[in-house]
PDB file of N, CA, C and O in Angstrom:
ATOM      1  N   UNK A   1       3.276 -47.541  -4.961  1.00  0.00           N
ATOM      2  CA  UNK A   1       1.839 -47.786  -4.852  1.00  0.00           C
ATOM      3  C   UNK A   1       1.532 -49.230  -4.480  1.00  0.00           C
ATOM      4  O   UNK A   1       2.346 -50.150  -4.566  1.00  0.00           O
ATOM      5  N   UNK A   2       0.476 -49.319  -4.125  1.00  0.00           N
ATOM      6  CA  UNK A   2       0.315 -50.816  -3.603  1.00  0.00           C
ATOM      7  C   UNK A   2      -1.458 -51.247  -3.621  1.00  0.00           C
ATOM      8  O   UNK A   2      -2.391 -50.583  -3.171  1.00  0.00           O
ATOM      9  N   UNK A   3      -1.488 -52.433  -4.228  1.00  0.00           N
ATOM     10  CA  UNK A   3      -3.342 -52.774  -4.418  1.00  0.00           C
ATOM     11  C   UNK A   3      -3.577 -52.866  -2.844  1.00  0.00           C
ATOM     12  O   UNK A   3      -2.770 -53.201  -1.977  1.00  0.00           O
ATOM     13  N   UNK A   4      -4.570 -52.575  -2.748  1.00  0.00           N
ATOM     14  CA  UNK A   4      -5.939 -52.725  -1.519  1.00  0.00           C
ATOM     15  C   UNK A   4      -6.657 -53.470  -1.785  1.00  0.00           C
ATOM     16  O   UNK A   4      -6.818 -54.411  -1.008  1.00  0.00           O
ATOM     17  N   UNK A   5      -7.555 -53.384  -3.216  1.00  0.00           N
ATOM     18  CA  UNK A   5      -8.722 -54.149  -3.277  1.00  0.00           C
ATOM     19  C   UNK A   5      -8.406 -55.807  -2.802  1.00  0.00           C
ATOM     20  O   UNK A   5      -7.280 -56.256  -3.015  1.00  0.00           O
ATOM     21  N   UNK A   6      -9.304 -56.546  -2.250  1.00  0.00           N
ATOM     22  CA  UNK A   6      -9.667 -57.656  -2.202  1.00  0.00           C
ATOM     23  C   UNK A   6      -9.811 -58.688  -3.081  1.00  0.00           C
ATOM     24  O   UNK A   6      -9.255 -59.772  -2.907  1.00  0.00           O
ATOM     25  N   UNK A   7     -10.788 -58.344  -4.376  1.00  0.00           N
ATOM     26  CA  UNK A   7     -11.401 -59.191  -5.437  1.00  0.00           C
ATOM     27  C   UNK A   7     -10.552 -58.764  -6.616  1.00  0.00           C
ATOM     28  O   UNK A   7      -9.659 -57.927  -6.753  1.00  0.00           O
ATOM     29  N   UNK A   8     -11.010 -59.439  -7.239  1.00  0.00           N
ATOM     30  CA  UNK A   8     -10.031 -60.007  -8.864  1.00  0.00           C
ATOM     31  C   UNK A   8     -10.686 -59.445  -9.294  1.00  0.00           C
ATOM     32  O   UNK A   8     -11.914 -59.366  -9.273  1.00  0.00           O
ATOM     33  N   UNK A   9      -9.328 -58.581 -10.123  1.00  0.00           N
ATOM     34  CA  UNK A   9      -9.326 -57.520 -11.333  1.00  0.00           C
ATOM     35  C   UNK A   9      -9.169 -58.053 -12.219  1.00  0.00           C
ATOM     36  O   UNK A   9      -8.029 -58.515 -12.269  1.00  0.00           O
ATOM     37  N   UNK A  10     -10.044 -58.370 -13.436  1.00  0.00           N
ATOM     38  CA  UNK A  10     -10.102 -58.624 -14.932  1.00  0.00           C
ATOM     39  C   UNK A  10     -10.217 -57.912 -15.766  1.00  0.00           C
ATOM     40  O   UNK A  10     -10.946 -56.930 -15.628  1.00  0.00           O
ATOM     41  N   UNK A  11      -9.486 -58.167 -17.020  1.00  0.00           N
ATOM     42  CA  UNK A  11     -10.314 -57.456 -18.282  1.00  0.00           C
ATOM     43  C   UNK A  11     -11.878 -56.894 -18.435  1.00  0.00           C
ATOM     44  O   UNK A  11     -12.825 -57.677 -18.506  1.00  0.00           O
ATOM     45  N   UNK A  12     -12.049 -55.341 -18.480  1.00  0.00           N
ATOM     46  CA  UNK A  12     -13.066 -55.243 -18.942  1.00  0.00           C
ATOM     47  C   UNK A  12     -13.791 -54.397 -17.724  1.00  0.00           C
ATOM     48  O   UNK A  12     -14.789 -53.700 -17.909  1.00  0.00           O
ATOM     49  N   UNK A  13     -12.931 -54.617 -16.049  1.00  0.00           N
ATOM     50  CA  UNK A  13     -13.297 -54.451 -15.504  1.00  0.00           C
ATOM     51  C   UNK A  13     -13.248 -53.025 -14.984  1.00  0.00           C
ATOM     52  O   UNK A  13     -12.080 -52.988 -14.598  1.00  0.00           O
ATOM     53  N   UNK A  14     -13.778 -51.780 -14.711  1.00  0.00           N
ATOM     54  CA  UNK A  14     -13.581 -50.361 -13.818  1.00  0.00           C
ATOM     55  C   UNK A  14     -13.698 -50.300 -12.745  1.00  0.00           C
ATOM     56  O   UNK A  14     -14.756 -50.549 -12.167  1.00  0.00           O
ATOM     57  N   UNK A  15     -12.365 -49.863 -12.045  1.00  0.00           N
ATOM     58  CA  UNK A  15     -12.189 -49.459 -10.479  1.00  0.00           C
ATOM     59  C   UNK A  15     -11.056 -48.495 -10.266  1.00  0.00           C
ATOM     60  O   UNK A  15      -9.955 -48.697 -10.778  1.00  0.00           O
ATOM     61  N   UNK A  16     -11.321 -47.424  -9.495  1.00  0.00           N
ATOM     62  CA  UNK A  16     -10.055 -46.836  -8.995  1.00  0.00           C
ATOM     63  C   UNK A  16      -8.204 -47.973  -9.066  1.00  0.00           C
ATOM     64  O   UNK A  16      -7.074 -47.793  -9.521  1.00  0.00           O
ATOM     65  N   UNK A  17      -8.729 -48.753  -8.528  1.00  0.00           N
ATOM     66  CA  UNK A  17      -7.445 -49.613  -7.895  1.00  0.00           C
ATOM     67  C   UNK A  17      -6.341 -50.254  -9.488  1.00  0.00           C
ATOM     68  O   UNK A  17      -5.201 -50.719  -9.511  1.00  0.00           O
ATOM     69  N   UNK A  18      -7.564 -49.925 -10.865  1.00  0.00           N
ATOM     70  CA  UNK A  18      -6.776 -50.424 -11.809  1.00  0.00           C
ATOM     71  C   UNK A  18      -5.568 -49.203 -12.172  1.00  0.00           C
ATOM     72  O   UNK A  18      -4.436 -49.482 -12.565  1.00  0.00           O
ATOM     73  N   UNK A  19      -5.998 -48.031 -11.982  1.00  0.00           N
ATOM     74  CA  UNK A  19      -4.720 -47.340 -12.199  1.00  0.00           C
ATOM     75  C   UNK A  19      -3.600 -47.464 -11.107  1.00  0.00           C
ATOM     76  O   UNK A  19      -2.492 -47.102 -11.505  1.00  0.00           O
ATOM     77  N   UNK A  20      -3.648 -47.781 -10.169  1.00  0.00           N
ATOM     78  CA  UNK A  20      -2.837 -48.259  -9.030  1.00  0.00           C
ATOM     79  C   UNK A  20      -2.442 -49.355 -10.015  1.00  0.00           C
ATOM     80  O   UNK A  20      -1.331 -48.909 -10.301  1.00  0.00           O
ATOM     81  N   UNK A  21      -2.538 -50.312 -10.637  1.00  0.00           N
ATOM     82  CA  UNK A  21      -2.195 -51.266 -10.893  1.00  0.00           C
ATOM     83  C   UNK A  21      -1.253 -51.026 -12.088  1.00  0.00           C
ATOM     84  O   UNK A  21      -0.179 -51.629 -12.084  1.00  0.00           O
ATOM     85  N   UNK A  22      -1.569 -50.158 -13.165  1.00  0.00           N
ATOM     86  CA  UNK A  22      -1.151 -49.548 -13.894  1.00  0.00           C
ATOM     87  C   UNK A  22       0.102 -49.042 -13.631  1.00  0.00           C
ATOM     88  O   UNK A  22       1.037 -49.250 -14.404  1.00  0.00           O
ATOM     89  N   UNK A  23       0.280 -48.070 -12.104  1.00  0.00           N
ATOM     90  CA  UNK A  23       1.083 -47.398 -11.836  1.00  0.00           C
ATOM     91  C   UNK A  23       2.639 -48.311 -12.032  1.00  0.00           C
ATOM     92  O   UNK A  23       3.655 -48.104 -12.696  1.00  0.00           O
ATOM     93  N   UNK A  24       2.095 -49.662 -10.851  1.00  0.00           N
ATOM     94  CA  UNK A  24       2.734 -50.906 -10.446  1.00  0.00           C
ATOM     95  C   UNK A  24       3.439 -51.407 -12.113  1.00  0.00           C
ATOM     96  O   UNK A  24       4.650 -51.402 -12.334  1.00  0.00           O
ATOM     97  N   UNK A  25       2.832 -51.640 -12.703  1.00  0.00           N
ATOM     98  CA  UNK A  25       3.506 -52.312 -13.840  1.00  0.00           C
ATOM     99  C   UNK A  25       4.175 -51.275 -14.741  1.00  0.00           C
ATOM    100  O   UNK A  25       5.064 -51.814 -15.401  1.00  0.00           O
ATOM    101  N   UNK A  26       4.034 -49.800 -15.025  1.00  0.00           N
ATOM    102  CA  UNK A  26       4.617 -48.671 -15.269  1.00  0.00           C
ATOM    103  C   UNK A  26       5.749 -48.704 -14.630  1.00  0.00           C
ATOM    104  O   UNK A  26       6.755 -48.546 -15.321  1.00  0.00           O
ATOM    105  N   UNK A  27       5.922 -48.915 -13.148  1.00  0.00           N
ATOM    106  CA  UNK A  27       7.229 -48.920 -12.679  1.00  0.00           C
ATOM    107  C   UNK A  27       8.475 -49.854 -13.101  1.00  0.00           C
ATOM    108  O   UNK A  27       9.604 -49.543 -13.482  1.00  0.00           O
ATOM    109  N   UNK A  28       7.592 -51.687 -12.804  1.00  0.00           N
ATOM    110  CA  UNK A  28       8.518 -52.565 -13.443  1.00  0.00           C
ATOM    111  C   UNK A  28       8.475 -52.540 -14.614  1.00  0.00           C
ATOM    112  O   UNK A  28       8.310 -53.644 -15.132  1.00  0.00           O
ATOM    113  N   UNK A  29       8.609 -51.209 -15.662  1.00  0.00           N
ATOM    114  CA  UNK A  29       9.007 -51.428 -16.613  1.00  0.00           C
ATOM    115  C   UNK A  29       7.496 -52.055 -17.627  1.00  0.00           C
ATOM    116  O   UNK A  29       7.928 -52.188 -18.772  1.00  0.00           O
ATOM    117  N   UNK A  30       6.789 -52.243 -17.612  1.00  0.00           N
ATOM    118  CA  UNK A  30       5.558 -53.380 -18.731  1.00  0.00           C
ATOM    119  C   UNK A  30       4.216 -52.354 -19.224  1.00  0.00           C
ATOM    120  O   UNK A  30       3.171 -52.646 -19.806  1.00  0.00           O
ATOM    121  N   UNK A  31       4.659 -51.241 -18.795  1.00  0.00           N
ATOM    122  CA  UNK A  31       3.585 -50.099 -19.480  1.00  0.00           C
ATOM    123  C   UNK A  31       4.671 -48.972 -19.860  1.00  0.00           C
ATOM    124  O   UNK A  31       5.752 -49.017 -19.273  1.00  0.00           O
ATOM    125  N   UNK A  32       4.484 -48.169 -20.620  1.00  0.00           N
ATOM    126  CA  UNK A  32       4.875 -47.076 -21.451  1.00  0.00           C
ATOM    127  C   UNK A  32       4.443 -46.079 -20.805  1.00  0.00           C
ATOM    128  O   UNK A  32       3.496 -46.134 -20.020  1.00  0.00           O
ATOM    129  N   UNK A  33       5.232 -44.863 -21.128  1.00  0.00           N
ATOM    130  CA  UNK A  33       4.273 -43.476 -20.459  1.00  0.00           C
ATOM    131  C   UNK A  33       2.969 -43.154 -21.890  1.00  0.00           C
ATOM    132  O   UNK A  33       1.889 -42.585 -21.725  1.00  0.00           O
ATOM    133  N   UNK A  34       3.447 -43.654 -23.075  1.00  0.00           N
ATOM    134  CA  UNK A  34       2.397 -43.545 -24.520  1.00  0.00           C
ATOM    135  C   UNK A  34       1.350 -44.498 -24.240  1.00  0.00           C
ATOM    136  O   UNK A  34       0.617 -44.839 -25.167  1.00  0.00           O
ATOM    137  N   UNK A  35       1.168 -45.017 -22.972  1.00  0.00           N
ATOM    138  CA  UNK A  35       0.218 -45.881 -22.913  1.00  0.00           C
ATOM    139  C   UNK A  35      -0.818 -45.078 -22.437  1.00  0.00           C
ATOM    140  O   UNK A  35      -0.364 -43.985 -22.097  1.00  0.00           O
ATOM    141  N   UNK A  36      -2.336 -45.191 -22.230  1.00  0.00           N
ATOM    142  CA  UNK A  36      -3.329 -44.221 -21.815  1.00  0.00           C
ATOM    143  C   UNK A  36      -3.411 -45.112 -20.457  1.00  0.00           C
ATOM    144  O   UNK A  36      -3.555 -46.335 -20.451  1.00  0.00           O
ATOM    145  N   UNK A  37      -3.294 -44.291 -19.314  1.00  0.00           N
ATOM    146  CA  UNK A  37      -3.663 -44.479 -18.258  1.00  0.00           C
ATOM    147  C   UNK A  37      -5.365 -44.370 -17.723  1.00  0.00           C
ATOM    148  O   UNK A  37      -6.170 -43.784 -18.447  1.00  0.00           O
ATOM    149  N   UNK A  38      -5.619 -44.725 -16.966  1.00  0.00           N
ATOM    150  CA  UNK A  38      -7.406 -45.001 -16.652  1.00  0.00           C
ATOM    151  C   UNK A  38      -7.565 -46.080 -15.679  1.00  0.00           C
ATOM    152  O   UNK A  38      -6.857 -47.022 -15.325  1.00  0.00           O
ATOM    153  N   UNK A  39      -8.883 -45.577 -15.318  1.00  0.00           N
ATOM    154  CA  UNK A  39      -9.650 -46.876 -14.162  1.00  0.00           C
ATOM    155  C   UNK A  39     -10.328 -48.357 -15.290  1.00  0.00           C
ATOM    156  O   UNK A  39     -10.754 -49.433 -14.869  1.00  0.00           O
ATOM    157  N   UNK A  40     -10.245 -48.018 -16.397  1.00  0.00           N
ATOM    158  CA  UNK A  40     -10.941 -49.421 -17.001  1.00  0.00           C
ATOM    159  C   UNK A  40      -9.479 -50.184 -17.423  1.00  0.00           C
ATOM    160  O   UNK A  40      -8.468 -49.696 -17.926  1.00  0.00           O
ATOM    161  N   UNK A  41      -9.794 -51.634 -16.995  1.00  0.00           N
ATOM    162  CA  UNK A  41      -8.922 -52.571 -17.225  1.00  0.00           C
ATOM    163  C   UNK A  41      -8.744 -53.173 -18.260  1.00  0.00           C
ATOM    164  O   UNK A  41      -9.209 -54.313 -18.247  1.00  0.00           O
ATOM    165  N   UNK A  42      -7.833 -52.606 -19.941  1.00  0.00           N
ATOM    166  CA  UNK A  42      -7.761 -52.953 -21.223  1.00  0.00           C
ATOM    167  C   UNK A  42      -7.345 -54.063 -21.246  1.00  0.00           C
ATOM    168  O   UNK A  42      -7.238 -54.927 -20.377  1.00  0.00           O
ATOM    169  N   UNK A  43      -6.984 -54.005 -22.814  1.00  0.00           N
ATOM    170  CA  UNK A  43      -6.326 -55.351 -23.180  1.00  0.00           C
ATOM    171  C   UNK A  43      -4.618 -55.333 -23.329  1.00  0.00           C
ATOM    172  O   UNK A  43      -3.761 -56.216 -23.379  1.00  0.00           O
ATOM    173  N   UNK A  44      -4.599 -53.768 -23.373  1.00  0.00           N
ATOM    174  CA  UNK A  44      -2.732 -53.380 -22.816  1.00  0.00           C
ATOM    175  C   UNK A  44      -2.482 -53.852 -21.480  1.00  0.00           C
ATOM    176  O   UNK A  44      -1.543 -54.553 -21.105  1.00  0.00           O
ATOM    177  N   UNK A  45      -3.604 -53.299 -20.689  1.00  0.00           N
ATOM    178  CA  UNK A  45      -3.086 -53.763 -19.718  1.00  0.00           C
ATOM    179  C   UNK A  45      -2.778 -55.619 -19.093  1.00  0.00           C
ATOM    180  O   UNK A  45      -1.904 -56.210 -18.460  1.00  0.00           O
ATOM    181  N   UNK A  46      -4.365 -56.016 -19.881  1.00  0.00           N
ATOM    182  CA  UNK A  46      -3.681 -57.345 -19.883  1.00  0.00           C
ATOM    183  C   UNK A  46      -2.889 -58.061 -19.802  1.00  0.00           C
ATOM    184  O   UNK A  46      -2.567 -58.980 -19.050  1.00  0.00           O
ATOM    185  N   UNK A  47      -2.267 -57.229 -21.335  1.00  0.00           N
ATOM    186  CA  UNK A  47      -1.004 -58.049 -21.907  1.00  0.00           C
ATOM    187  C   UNK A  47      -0.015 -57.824 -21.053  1.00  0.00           C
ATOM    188  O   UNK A  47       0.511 -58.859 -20.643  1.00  0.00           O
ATOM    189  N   UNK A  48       0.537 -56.567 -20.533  1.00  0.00           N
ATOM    190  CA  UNK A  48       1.465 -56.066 -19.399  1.00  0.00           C
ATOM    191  C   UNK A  48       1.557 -57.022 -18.719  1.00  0.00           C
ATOM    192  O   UNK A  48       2.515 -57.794 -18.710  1.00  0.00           O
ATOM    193  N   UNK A  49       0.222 -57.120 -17.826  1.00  0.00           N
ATOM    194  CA  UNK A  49      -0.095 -57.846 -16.829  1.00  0.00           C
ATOM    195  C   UNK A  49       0.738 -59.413 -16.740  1.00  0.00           C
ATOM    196  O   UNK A  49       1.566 -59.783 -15.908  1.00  0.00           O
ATOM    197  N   UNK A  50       0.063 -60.289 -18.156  1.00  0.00           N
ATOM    198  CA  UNK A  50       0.719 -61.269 -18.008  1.00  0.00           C
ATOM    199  C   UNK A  50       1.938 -61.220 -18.660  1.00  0.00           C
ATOM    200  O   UNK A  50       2.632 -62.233 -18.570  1.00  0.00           O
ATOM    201  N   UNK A  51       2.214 -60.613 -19.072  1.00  0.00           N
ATOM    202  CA  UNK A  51       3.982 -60.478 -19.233  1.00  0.00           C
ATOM    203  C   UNK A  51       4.722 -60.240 -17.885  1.00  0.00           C
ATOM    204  O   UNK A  51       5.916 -60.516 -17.997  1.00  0.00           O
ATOM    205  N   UNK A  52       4.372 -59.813 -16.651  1.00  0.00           N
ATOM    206  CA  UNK A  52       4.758 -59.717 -15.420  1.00  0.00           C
ATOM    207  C   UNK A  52       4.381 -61.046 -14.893  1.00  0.00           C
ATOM    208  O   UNK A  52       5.179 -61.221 -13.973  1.00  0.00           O
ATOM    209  N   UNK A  53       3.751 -61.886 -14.951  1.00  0.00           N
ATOM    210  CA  UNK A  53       2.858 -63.131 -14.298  1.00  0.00           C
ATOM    211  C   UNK A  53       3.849 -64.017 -15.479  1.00  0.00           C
ATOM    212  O   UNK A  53       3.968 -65.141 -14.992  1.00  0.00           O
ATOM    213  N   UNK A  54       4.306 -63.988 -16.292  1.00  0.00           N
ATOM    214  CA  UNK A  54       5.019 -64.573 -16.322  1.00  0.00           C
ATOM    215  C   UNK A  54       7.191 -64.667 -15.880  1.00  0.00           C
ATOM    216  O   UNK A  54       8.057 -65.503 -15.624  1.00  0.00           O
ATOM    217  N   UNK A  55       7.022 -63.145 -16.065  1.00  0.00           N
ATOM    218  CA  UNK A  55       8.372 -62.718 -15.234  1.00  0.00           C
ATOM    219  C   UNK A  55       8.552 -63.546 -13.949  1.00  0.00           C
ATOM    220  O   UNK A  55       9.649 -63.977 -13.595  1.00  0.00           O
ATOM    221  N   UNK A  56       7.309 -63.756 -13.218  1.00  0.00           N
ATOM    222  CA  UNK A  56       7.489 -64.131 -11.808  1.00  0.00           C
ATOM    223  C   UNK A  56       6.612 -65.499 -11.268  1.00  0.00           C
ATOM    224  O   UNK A  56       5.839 -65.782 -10.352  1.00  0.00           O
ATOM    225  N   UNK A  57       7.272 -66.177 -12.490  1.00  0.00           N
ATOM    226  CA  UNK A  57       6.510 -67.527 -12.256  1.00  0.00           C
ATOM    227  C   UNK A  57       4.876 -67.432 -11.976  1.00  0.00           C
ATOM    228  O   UNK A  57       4.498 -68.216 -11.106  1.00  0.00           O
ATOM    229  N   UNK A  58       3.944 -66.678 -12.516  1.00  0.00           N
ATOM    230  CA  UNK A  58       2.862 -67.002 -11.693  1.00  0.00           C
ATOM    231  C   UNK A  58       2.112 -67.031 -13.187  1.00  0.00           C
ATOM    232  O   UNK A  58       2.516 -66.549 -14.245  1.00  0.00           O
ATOM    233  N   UNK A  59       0.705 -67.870 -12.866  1.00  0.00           N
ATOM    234  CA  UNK A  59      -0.067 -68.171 -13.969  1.00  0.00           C
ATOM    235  C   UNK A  59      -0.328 -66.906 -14.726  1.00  0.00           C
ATOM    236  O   UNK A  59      -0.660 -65.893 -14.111  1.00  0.00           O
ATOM    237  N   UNK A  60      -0.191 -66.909 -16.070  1.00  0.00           N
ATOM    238  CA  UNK A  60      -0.561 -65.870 -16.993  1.00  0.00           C
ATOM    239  C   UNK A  60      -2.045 -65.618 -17.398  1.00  0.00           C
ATOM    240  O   UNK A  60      -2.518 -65.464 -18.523  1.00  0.00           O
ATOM    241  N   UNK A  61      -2.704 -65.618 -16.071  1.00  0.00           N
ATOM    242  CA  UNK A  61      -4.071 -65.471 -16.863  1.00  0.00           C
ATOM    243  C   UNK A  61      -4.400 -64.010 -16.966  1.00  0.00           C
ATOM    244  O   UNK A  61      -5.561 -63.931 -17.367  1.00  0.00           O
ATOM    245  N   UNK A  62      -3.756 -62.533 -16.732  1.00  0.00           N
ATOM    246  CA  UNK A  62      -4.235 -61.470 -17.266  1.00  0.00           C
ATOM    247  C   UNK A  62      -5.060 -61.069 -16.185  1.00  0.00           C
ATOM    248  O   UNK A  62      -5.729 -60.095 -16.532  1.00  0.00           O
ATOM    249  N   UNK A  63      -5.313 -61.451 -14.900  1.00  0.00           N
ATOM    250  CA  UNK A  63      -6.054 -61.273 -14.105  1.00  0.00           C
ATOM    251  C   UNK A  63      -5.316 -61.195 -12.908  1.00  0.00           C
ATOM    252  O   UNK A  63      -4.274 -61.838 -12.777  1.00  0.00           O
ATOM    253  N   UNK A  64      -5.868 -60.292 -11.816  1.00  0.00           N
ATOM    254  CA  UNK A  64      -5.370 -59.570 -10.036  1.00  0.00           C
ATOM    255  C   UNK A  64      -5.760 -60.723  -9.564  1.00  0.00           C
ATOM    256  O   UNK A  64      -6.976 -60.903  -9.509  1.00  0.00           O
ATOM    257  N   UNK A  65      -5.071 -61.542  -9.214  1.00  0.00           N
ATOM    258  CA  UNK A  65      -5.818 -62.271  -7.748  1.00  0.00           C
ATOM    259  C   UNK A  65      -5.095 -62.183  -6.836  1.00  0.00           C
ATOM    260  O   UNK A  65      -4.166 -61.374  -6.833  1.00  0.00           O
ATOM    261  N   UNK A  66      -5.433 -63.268  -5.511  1.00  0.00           N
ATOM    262  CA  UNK A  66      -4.414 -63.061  -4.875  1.00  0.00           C
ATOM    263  C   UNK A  66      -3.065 -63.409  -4.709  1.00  0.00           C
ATOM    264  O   UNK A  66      -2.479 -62.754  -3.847  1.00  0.00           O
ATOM    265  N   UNK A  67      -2.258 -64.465  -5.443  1.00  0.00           N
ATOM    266  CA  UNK A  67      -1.008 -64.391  -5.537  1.00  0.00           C
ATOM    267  C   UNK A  67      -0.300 -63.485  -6.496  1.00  0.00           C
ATOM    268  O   UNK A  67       0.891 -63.212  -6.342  1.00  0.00           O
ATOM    269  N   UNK A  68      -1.107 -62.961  -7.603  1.00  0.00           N
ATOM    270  CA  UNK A  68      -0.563 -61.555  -8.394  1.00  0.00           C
ATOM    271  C   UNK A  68      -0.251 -60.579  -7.530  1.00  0.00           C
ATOM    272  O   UNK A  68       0.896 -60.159  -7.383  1.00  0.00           O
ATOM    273  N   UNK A  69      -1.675 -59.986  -6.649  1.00  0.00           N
ATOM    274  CA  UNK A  69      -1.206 -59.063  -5.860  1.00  0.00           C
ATOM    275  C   UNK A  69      -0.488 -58.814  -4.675  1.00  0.00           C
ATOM    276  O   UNK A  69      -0.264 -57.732  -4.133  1.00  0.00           O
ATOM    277  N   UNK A  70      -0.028 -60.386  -4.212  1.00  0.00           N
ATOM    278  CA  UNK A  70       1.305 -60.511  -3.556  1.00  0.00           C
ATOM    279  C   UNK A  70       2.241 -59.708  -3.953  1.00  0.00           C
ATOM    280  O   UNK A  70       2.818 -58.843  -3.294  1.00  0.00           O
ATOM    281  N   UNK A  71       2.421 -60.071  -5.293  1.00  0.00           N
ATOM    282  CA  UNK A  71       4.303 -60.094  -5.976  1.00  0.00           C
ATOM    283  C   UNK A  71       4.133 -58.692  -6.248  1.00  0.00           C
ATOM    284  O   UNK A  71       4.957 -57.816  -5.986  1.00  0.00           O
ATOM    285  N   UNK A  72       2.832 -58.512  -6.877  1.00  0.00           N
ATOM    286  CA  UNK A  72       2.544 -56.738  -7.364  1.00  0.00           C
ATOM    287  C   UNK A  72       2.848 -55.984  -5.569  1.00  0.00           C
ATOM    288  O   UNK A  72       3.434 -54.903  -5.623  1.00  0.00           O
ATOM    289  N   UNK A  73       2.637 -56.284  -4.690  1.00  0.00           N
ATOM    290  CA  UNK A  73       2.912 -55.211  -3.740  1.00  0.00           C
ATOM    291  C   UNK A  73       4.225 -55.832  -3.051  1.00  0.00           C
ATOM    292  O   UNK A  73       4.335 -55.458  -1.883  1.00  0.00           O
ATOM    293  N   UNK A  74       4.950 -56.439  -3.362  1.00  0.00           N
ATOM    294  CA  UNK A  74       5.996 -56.696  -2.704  1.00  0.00           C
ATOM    295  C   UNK A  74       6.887 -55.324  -3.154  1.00  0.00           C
ATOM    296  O   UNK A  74       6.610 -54.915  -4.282  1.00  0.00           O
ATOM    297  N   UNK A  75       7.672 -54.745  -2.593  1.00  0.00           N
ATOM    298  CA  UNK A  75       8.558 -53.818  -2.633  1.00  0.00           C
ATOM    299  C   UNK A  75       9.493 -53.620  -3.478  1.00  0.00           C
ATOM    300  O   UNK A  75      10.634 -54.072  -3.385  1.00  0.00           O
ATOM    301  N   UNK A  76       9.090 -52.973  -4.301  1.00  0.00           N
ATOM    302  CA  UNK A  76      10.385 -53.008  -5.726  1.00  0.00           C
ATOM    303  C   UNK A  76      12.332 -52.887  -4.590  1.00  0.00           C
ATOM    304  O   UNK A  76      13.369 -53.468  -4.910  1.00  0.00           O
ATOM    305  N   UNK A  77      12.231 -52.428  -3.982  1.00  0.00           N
ATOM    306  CA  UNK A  77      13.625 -51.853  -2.954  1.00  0.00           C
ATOM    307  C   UNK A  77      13.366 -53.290  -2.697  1.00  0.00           C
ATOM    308  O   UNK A  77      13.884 -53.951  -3.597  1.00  0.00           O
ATOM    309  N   UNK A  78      12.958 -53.794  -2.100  1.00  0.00           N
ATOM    310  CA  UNK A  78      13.169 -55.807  -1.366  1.00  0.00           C
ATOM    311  C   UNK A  78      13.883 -56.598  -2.494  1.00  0.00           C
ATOM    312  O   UNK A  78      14.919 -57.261  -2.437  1.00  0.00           O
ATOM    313  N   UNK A  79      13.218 -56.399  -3.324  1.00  0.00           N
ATOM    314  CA  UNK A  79      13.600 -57.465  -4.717  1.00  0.00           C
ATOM    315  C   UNK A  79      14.929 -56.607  -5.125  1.00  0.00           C
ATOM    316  O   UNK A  79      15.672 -57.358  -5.756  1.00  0.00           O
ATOM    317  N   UNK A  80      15.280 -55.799  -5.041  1.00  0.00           N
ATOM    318  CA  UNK A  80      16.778 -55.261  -5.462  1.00  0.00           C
ATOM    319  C   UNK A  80      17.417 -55.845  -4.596  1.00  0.00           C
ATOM    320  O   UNK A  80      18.347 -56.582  -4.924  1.00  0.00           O
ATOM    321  N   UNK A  81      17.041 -55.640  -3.168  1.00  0.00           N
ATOM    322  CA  UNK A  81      18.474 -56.308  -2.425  1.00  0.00           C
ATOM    323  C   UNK A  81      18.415 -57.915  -2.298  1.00  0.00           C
ATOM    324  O   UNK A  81      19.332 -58.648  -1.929  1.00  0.00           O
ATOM    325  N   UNK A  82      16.889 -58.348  -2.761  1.00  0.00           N
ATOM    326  CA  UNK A  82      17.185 -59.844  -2.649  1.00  0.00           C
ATOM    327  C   UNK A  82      18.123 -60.209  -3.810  1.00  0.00           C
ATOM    328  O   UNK A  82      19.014 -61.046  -3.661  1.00  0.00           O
ATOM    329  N   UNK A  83      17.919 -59.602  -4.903  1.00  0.00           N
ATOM    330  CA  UNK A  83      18.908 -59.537  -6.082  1.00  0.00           C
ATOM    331  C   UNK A  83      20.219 -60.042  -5.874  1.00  0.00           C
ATOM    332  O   UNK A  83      20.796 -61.112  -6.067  1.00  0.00           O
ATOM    333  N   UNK A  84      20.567 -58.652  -5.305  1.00  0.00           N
ATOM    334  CA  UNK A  84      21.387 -58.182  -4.371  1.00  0.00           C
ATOM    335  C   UNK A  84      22.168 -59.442  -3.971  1.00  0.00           C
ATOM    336  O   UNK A  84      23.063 -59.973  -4.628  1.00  0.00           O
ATOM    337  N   UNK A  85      21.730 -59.790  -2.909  1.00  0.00           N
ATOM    338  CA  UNK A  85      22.053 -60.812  -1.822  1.00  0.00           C
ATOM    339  C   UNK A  85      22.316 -62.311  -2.772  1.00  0.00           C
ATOM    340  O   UNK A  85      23.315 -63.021  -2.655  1.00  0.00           O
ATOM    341  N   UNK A  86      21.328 -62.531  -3.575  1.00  0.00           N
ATOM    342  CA  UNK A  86      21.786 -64.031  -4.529  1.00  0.00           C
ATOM    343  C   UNK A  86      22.439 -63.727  -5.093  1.00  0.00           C
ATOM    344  O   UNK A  86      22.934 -64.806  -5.421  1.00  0.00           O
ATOM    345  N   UNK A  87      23.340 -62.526  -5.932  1.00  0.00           N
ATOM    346  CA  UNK A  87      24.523 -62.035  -6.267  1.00  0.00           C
ATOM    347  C   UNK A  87      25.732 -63.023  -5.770  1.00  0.00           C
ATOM    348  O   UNK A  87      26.905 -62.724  -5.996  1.00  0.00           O
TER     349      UNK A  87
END
């Protein structure tokens, strides 16, 4: 899955694109399947959130902008073989 939206996703906030976002951090591992999935942007997800923002060097503020949703749509398969490759 991969974000579209444009504007910064915060706490508190409802849009289609937060379960996309959800999906994204479900994959790397930072959401649970016992977690409740939805378009409103919790405080689980928050926390997820910046627990990934900090995985990847980027400011932990709990919020989509645009260098979050860089790293969030970069290709889980890319980052294996960049892995990979600094191996």
């Amino acid at each position: 899955p991969r974000l579209t939206i444009s504007k910064t996703l915060r706490l508190g906030d409802k849009d289609p694109e937060v379960e996309t976002l959800r999906q994204i951090l479900f994959l790397y591992g930072y959401l649970s399947k016992d977690q409740e999935f939805g378009e409103k942007f919790d405080s689980d997800l928050a926390k997820a959130l910046q627990e990934f923002q900090k995985r990847f060097s980027l400011e932990p503020d709990g919020s989509v902008g645009t260098k979050t949703r860089e790293v969030l749509n970069y290709p889980i398969q890319e980052q294996i073989k960049r892995i990979i490759v600094n191996m």
